[in-house]
C-alpha positions as CSV (number, residue, x, y, z in Angstrom):
1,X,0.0,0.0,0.0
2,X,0.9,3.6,-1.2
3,X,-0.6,6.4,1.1
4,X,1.1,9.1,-0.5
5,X,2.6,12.5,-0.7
6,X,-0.3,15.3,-0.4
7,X,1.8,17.5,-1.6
8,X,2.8,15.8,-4.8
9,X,-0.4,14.0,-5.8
10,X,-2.7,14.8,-8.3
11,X,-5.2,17.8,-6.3
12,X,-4.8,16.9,-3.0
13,X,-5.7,13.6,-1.6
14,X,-6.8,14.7,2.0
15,X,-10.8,15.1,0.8
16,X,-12.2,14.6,-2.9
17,X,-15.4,16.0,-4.1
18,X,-17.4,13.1,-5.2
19,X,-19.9,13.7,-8.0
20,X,-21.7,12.4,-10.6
21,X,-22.2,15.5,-12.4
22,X,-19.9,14.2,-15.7
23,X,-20.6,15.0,-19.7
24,X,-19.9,11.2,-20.3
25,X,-22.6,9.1,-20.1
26,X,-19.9,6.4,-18.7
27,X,-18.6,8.2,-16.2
28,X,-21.9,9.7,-14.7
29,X,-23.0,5.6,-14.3
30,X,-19.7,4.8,-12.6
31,X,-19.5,7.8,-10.6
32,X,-23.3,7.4,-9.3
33,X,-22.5,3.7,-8.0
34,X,-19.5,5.2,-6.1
35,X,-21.9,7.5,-4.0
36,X,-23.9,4.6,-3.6
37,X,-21.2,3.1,-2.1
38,X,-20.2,6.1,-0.1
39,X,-23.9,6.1,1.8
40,X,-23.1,2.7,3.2
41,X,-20.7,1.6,6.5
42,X,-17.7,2.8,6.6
43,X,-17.8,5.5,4.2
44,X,-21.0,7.2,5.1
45,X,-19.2,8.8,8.0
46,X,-16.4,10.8,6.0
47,X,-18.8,11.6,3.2
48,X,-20.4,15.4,3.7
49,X,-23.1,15.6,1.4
50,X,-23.1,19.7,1.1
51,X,-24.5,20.0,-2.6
52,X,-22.7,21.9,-5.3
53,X,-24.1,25.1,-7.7
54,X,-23.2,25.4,-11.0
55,X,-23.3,28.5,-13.3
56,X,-24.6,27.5,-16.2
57,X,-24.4,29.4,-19.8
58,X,-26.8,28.6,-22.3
59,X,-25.7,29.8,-25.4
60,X,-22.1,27.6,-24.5
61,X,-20.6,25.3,-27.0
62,X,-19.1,23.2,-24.0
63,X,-21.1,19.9,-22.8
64,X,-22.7,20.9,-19.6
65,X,-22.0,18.5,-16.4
66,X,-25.9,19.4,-15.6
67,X,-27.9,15.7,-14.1
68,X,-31.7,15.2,-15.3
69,X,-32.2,15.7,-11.6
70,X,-30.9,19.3,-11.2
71,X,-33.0,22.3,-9.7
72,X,-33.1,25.4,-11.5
73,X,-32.2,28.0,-8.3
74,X,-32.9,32.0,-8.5
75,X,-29.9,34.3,-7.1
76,X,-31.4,34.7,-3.7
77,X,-32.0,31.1,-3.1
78,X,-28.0,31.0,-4.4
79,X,-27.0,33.6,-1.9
80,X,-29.1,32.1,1.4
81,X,-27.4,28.6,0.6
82,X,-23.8,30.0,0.6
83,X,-24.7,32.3,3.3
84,X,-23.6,35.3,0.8
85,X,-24.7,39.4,0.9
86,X,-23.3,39.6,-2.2
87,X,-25.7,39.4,-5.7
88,X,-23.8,36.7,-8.2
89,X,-22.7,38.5,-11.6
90,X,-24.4,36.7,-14.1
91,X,-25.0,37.0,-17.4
92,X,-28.3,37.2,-19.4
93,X,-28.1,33.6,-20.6
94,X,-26.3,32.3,-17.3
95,X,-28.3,30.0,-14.8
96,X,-27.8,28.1,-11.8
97,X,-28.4,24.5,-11.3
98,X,-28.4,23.3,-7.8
99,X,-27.0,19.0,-7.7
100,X,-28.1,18.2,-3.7
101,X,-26.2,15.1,-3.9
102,X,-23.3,16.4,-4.5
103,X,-20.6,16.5,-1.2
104,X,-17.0,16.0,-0.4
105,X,-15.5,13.1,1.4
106,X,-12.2,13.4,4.1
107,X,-10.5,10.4,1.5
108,X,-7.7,10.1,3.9
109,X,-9.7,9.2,6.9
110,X,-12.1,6.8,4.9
111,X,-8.9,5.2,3.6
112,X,-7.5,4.7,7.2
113,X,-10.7,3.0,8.3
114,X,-10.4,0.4,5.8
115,X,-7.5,-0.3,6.3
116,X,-8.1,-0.6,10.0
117,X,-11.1,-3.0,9.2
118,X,-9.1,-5.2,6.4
119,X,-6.0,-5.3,8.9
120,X,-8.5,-7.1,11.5
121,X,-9.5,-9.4,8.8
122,X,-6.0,-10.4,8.8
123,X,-5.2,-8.8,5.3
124,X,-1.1,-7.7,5.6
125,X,-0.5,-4.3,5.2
126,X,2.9,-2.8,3.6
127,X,3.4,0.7,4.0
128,X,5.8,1.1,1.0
129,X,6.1,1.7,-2.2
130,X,5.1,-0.4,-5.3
131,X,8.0,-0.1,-7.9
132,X,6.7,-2.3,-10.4
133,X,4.6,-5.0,-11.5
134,X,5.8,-8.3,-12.2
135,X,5.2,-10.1,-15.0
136,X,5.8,-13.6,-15.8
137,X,4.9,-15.6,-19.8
138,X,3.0,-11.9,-20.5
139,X,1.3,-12.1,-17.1
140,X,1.2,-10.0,-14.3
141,X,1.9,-12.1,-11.3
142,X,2.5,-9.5,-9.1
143,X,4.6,-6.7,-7.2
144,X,7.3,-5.1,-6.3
145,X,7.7,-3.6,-2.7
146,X,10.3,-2.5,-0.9
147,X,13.0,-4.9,-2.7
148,X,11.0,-7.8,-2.3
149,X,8.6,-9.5,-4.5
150,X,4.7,-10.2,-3.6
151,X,3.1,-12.3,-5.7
152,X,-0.8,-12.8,-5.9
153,X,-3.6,-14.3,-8.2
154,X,-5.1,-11.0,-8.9
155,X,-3.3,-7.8,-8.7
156,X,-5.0,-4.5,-8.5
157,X,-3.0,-1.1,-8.8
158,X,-4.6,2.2,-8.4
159,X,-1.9,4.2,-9.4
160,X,-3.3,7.5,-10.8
161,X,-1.2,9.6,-13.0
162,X,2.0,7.5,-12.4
163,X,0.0,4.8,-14.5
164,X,2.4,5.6,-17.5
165,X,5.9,5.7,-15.5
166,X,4.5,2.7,-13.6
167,X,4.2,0.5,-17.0
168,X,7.6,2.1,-18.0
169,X,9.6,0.7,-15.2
170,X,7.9,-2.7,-15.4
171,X,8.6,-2.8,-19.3
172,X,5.1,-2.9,-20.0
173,X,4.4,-1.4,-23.5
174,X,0.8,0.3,-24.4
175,X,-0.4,2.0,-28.0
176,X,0.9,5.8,-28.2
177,X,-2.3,7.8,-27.2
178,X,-3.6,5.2,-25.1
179,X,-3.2,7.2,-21.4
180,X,-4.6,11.0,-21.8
181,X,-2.9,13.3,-18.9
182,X,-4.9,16.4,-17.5
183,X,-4.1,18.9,-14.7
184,X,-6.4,20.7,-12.1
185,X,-4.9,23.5,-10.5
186,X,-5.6,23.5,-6.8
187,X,-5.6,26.5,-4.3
188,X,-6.1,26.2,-0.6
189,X,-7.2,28.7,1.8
190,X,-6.8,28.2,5.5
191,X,-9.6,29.3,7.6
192,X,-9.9,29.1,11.5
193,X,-12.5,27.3,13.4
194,X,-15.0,29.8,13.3
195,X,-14.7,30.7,9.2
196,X,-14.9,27.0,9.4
197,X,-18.3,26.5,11.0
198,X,-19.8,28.8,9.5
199,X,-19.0,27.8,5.8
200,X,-18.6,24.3,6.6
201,X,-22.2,23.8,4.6
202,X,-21.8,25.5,2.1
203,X,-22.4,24.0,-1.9
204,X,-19.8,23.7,-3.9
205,X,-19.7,26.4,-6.3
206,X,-19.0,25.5,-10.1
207,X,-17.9,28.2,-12.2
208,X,-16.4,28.8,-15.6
209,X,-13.4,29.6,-13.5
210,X,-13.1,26.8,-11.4
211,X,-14.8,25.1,-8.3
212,X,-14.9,26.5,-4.7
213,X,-15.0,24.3,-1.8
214,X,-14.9,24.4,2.1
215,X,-13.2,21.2,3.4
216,X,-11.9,20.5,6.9
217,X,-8.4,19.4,6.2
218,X,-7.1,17.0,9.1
219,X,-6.6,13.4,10.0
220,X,-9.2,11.1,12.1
């Protein structure tokens, strides 16, 4: 097992908004079964279902991540959610959609509590890193950890963006084009304990210039 490095992985691993507001049919149906999942034991208690508002343009060329379930909201039911004074800008074509399943999840401590329950079903956990997979006749037979080789009958790597350089170093070849990379830039704000509580409800806010987000960064 990998924890990772907050500060190097892809946004920041502490808490993930989980959504199933996608433009790709496929992704919406996967991402809907994960926040199934996350309404049942353990995950229910790290996952914060706050909502999210989007500002929505209808004259845009872009596919809209708007669900066949989304509210039309006016600017003053906007503003009491957020808790705002302040009118939104919009435009004359702009609207806002309110998604009430939408939420965040603290990802780190969900992570932790599996691990506490696997560890009691006498699962072995290795808090190193996985250098590269091992392949036997063109089968993957396992890992490498630390030095040392674990091999299993099923292997199952959730590597993220180091996918690629993962393949690389085990000398696993795939078709050019086959792995798309994207970036999210990420900014964090600290707030105290009282900013906190009083924002800590909040929607999500989706604009055309990024989301907005108030998530209680620390470990359980």
């Amino acid at each position: 097992m990998f924890k990772g490095i907050h500060e190097h992985t892809a946004s920041n691993d502490i808490t993930k908004i989980i959504r199933d507001a996608y433009p790709e049919k496929i992704m919406a149906e996967y991402a809907n079964r994960a926040m199934k999942e996350w309404m049942t034991e353990p995950y229910r208690h790290y996952f914060h279902r706050t909502g999210w508002i989007q500002a929505m343009d209808r004259n845009t060329k872009k596919i809209m991540n708007k669900r066949q379930n989304d509210k039309m909201i006016t600017t003053e039911e906007m503003m009491s959610l957020v808790g705002s004074t302040i009118v939104p800008k919009l435009n004359a074509t702009e609207e806002l959609y309110l998604n009430s399943k939408v939420g965040y999840a603290d990802s780190d401590a969900a992570l932790q509590a599996v691990c506490d329950e696997v560890v009691k079903l006498g699962v072995e956990l290795r808090d190193e890193n996985v250098t590269r997979f091992v392949t036997e006749a063109g089968r993957c037979i396992g890992v490498e950890v630390g030095g040392s080789i674990v091999k299993a009958g099923n292997t199952i790597i959730s590597a993220g963006a180091w996918t690629p350089r993962l393949l690389e170093k085990s000398k696993i070849s795939v078709r050019p084009g086959f792995f798309e990379v994207s970036a999210v830039g990420v900014a964090i704000v600290e707030l105290t304990d009282a900013e906190y509580d009083s924002l800590k409800s909040m929607p999500i806010l989706v604009t055309e210039n990024g989301m907005y987000s108030q998530r209680k960064f620390e470990h359980h």
